[in-house]
PyMOL Python script that loads the backbone (N, CA, C, O; Angstrom):
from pymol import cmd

cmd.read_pdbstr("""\
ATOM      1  N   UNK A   1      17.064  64.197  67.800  1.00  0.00           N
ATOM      2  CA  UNK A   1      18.284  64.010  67.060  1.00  0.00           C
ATOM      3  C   UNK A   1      19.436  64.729  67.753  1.00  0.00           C
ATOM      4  O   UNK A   1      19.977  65.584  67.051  1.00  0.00           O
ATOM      5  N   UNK A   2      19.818  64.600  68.712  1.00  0.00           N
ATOM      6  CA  UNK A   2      20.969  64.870  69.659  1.00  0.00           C
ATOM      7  C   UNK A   2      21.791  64.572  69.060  1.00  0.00           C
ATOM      8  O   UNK A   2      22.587  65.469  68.784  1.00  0.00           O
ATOM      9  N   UNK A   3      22.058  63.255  68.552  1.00  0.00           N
ATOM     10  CA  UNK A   3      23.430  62.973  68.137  1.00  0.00           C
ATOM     11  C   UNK A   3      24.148  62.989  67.281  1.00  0.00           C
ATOM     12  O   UNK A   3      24.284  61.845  66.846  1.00  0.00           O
ATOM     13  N   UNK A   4      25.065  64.113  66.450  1.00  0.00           N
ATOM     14  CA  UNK A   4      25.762  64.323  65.671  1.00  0.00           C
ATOM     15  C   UNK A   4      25.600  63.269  64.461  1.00  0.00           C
ATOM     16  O   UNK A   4      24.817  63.621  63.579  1.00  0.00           O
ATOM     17  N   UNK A   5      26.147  62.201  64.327  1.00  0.00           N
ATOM     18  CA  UNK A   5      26.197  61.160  63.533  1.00  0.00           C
ATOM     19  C   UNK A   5      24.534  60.626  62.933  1.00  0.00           C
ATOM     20  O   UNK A   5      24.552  59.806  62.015  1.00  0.00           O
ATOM     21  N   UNK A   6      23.405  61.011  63.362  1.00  0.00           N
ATOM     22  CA  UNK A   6      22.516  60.907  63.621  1.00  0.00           C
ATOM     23  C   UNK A   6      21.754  61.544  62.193  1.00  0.00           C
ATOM     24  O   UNK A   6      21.154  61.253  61.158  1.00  0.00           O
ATOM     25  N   UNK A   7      22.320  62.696  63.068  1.00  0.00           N
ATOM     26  CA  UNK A   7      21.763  64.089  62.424  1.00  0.00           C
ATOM     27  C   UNK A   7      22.569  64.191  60.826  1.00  0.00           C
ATOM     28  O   UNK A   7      21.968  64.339  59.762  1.00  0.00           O
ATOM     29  N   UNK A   8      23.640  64.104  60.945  1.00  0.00           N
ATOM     30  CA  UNK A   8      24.605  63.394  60.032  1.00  0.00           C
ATOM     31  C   UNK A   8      24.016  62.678  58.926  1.00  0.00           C
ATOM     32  O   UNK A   8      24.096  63.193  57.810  1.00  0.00           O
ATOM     33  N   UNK A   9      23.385  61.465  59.082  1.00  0.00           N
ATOM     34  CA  UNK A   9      23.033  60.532  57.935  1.00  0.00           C
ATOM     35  C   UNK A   9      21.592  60.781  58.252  1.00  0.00           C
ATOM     36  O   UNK A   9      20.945  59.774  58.540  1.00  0.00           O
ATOM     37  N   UNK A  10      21.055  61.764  58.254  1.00  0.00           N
ATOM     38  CA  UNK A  10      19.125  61.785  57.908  1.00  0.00           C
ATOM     39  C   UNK A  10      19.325  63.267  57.379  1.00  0.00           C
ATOM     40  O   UNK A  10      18.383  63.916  56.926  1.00  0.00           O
ATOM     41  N   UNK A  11      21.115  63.941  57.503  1.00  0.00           N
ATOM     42  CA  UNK A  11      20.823  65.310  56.358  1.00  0.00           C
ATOM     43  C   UNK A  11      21.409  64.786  55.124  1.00  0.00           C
ATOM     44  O   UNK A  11      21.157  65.517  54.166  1.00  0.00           O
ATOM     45  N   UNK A  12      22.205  63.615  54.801  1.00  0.00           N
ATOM     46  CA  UNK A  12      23.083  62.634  53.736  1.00  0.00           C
ATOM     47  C   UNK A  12      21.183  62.136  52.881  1.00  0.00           C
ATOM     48  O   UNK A  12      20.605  62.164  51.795  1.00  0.00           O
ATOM     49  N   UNK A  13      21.033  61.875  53.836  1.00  0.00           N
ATOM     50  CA  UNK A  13      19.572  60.961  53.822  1.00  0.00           C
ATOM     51  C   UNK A  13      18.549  62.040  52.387  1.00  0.00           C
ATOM     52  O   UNK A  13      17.994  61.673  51.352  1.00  0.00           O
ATOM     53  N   UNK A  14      18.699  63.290  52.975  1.00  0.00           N
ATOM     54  CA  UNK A  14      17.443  64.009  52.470  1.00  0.00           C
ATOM     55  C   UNK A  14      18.260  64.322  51.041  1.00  0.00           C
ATOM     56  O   UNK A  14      17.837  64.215  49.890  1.00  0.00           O
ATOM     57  N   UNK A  15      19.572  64.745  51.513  1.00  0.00           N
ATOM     58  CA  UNK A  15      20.551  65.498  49.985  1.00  0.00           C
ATOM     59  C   UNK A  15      20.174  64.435  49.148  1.00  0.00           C
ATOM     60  O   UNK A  15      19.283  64.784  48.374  1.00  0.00           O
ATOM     61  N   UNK A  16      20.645  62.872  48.975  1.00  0.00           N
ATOM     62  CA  UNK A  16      20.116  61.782  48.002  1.00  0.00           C
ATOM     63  C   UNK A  16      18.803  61.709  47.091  1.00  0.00           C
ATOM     64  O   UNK A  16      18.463  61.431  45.941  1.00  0.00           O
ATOM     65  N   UNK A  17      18.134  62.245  48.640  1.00  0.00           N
ATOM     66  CA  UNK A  17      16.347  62.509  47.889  1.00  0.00           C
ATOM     67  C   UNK A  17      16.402  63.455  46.759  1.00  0.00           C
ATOM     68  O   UNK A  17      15.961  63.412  45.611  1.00  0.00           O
ATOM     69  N   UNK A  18      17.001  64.224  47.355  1.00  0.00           N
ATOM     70  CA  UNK A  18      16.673  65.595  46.341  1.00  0.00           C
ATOM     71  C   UNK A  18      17.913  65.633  45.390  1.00  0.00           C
ATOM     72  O   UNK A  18      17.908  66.562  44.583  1.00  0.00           O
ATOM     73  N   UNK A  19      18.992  64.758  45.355  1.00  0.00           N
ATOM     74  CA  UNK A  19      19.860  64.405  43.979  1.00  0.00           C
ATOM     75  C   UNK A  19      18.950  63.888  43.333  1.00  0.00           C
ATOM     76  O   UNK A  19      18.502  64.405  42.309  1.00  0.00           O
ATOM     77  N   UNK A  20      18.379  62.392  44.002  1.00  0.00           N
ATOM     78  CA  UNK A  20      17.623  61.566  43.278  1.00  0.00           C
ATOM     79  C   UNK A  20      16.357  61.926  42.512  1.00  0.00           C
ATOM     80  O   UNK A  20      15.870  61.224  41.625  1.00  0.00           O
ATOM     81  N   UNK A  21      15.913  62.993  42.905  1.00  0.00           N
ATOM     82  CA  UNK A  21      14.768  63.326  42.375  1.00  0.00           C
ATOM     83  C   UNK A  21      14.955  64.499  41.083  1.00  0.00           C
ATOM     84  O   UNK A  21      14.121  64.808  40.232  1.00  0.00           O
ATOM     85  N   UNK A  22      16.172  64.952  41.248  1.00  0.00           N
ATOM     86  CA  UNK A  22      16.757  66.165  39.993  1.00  0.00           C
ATOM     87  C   UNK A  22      17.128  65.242  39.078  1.00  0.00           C
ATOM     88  O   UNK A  22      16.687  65.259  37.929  1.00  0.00           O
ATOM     89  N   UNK A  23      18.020  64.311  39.540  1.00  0.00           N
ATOM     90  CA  UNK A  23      18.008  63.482  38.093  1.00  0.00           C
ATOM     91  C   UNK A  23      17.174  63.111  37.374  1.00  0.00           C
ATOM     92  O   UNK A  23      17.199  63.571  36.232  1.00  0.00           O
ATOM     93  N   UNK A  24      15.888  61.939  37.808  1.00  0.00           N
ATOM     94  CA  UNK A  24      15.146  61.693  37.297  1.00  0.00           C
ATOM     95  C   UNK A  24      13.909  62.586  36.833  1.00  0.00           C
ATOM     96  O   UNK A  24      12.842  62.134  36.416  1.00  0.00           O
ATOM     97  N   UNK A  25      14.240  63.940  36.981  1.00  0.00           N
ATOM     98  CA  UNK A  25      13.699  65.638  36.692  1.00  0.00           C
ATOM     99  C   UNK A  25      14.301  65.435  35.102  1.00  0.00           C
ATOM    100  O   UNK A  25      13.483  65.785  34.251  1.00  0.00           O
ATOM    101  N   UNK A  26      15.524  64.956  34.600  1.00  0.00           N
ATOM    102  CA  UNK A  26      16.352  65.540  33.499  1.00  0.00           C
ATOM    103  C   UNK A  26      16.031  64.596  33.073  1.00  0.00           C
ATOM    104  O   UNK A  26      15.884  63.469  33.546  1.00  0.00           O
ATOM    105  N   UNK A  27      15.766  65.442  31.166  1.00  0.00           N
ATOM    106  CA  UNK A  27      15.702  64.606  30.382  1.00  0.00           C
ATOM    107  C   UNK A  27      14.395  63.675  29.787  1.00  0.00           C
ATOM    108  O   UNK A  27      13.475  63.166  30.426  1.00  0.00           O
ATOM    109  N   UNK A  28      14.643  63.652  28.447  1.00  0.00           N
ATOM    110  CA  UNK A  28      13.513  62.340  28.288  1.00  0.00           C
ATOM    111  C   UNK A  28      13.511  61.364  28.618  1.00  0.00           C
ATOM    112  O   UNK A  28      14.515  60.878  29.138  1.00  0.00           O
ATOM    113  N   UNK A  29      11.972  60.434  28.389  1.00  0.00           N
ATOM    114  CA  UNK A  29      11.364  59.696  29.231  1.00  0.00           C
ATOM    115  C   UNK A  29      12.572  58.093  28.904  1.00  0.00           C
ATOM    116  O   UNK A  29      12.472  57.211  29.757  1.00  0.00           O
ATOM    117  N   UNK A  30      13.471  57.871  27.870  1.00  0.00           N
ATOM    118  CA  UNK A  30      14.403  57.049  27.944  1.00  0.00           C
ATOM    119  C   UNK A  30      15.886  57.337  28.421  1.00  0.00           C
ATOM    120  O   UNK A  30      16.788  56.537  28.172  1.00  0.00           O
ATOM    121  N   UNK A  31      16.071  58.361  29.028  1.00  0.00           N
ATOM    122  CA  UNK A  31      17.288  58.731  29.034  1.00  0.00           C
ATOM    123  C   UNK A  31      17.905  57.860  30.217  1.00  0.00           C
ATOM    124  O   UNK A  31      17.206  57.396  31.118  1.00  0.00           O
ATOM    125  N   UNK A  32      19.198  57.694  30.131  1.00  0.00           N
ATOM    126  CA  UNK A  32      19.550  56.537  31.381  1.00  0.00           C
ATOM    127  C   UNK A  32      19.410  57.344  32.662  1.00  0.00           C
ATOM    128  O   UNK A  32      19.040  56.891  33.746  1.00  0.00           O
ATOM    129  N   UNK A  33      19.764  58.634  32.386  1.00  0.00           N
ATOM    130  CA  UNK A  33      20.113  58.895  33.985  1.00  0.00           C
ATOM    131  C   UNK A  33      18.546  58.610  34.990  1.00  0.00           C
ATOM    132  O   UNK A  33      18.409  58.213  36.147  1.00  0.00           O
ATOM    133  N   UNK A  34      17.486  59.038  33.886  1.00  0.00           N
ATOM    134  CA  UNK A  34      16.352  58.790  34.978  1.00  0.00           C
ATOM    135  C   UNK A  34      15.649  57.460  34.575  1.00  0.00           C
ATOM    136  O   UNK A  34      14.459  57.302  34.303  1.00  0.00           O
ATOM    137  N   UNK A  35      16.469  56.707  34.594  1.00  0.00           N
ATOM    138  CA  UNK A  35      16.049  54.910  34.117  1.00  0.00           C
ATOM    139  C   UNK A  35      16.408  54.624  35.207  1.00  0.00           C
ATOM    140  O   UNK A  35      15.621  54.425  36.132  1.00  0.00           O
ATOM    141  N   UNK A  36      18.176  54.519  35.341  1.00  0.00           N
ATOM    142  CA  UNK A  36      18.822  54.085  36.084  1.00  0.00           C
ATOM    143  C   UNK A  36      19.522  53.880  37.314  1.00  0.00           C
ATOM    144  O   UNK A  36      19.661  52.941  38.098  1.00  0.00           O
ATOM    145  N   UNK A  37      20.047  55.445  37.201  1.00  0.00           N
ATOM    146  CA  UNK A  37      20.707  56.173  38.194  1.00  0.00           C
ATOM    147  C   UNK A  37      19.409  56.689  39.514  1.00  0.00           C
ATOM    148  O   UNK A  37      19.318  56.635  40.741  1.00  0.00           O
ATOM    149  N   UNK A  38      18.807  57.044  38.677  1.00  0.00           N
ATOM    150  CA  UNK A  38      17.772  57.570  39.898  1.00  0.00           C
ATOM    151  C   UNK A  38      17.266  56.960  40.603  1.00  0.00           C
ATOM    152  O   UNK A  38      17.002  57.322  41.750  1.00  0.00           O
ATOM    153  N   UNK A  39      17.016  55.970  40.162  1.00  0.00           N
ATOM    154  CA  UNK A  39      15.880  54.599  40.925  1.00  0.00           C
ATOM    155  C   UNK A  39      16.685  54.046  42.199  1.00  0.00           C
ATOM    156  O   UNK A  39      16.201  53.613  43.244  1.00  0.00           O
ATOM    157  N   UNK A  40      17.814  54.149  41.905  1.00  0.00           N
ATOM    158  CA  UNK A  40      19.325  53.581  42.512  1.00  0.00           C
ATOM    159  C   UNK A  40      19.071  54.550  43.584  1.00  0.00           C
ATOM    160  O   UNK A  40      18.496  54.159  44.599  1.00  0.00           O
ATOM    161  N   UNK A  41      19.465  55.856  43.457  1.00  0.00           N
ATOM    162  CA  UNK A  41      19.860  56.510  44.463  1.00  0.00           C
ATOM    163  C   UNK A  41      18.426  56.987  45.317  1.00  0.00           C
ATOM    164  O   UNK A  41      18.578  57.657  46.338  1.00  0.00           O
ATOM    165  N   UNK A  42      17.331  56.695  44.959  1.00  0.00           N
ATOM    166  CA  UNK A  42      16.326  57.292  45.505  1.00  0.00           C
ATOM    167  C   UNK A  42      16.503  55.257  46.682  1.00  0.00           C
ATOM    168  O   UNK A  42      16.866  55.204  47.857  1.00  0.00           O
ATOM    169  N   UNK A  43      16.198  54.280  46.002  1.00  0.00           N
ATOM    170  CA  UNK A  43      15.487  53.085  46.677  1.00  0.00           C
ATOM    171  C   UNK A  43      16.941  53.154  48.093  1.00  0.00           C
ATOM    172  O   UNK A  43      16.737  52.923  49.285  1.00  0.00           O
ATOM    173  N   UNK A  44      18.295  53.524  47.478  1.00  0.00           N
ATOM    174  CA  UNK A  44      19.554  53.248  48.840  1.00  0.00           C
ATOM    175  C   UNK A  44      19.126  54.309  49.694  1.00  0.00           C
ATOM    176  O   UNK A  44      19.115  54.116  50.909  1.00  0.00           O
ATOM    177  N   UNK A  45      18.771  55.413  49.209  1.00  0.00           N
ATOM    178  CA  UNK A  45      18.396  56.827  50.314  1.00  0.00           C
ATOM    179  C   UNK A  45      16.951  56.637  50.983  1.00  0.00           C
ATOM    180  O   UNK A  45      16.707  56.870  52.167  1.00  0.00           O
ATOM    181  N   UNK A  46      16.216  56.267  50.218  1.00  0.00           N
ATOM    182  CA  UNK A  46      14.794  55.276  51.505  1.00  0.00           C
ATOM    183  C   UNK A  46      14.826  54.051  51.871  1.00  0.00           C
ATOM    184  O   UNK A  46      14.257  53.800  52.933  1.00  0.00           O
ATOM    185  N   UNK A  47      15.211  53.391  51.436  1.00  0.00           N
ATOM    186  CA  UNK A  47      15.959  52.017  52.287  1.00  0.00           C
ATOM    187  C   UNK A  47      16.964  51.323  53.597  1.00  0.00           C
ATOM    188  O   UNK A  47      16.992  50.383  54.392  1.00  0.00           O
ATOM    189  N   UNK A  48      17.752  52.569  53.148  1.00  0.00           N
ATOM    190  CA  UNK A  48      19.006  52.005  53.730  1.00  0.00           C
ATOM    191  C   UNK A  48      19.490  53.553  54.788  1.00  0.00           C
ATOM    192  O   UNK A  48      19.493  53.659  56.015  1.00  0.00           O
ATOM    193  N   UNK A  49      19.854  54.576  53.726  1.00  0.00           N
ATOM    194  CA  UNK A  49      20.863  55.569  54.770  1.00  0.00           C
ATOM    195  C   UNK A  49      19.746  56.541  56.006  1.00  0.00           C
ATOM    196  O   UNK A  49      20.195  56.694  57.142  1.00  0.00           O
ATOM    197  N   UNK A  50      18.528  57.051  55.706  1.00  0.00           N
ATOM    198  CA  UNK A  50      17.109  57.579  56.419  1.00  0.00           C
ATOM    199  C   UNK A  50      17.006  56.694  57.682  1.00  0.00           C
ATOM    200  O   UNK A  50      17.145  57.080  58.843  1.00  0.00           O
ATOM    201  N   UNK A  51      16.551  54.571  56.959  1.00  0.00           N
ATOM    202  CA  UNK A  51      16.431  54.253  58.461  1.00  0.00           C
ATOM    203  C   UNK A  51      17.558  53.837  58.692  1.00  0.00           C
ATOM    204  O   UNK A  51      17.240  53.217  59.708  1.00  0.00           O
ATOM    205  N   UNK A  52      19.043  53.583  58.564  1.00  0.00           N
ATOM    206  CA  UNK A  52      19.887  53.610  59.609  1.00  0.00           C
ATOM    207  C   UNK A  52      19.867  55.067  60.886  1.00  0.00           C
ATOM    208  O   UNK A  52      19.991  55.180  62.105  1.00  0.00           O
ATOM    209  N   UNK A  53      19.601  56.094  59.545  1.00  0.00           N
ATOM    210  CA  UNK A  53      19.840  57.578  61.085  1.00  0.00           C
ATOM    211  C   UNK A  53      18.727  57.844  61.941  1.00  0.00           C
ATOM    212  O   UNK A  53      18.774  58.692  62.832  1.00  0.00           O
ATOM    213  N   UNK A  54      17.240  56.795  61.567  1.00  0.00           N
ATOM    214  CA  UNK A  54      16.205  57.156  62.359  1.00  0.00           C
ATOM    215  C   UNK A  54      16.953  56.163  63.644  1.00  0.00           C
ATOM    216  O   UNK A  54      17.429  56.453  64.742  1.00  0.00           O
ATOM    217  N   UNK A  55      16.753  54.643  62.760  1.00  0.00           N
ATOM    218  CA  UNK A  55      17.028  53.379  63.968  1.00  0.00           C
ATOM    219  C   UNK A  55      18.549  53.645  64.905  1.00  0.00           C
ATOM    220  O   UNK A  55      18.522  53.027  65.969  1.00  0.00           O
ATOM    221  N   UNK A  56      19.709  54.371  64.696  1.00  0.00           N
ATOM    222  CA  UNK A  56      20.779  54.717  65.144  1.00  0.00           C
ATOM    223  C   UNK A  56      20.334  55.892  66.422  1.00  0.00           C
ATOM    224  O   UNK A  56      20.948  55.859  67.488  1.00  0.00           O
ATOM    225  N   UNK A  57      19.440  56.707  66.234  1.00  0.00           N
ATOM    226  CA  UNK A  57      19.062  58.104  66.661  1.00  0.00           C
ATOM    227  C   UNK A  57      18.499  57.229  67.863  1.00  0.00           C
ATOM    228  O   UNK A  57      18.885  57.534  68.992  1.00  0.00           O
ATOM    229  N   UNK A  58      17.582  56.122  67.705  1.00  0.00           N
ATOM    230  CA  UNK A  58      16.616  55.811  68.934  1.00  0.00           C
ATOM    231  C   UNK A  58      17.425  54.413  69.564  1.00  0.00           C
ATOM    232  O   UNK A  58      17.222  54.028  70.716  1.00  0.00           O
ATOM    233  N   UNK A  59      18.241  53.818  68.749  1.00  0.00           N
ATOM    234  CA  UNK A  59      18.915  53.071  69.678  1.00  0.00           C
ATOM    235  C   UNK A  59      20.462  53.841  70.370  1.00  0.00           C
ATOM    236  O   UNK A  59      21.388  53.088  70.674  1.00  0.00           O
ATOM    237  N   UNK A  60      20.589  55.218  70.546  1.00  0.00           N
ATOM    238  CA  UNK A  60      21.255  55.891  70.709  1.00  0.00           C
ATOM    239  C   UNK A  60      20.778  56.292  72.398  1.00  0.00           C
ATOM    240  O   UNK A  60      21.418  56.146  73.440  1.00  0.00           O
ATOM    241  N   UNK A  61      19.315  56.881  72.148  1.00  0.00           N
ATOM    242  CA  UNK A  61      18.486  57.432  73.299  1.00  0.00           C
ATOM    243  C   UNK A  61      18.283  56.772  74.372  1.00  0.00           C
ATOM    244  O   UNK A  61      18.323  57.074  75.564  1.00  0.00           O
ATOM    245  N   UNK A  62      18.002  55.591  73.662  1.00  0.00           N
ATOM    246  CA  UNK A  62      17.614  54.445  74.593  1.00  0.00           C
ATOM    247  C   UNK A  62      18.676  53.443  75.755  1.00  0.00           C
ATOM    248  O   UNK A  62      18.476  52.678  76.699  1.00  0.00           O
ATOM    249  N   UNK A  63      19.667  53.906  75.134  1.00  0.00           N
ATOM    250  CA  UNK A  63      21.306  53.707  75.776  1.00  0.00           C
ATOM    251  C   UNK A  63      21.315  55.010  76.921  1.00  0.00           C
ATOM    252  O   UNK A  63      21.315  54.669  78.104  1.00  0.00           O
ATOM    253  N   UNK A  64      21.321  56.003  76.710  1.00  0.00           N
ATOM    254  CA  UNK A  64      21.721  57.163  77.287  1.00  0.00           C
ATOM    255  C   UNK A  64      20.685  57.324  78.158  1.00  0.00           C
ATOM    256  O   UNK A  64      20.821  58.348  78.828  1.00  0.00           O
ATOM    257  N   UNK A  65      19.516  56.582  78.445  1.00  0.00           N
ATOM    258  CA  UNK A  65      18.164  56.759  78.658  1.00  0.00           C
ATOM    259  C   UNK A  65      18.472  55.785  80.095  1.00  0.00           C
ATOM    260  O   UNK A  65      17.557  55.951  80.902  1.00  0.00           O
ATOM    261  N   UNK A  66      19.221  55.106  80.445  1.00  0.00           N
ATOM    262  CA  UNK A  66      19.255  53.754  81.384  1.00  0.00           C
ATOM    263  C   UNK A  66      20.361  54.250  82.362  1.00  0.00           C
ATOM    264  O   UNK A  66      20.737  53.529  83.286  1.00  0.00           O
TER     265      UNK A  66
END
""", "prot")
cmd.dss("prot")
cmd.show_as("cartoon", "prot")
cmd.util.cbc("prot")
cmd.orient("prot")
């Protein structure tokens, strides 16, 4: 993880996890925040922002690598 921007969205990446996982920590078993909100921010933070900074990190290397 050399690259700033990289490193950047896989530490964005982990903070989400661990929002996502305090929310759905609070509260009873109907409460919206861990219905709704959490499911949300946990599936965009393993889906989407983790592998953009893995796949960004190695198509980064692989440039600088040639």
């Amino acid at each position: 993880m050399k690259n700033k921007k990289t490193f950047l969205l896989i530490t964005l990446g982990v903070a989400l996890l661990m929002i996502g996982f305090f929310c759905l920590a609070q509260g009873p078993a109907n409460n919206p925040i861990s219905l709704t909100v959490a499911p949300i921010i946990l599936v965009f933070a393993y889906l989407i922002v983790i592998p953009i900074g893995i796949l960004w990190g190695s198509k980064d290397s692989k440039t600088k690598g040639d």
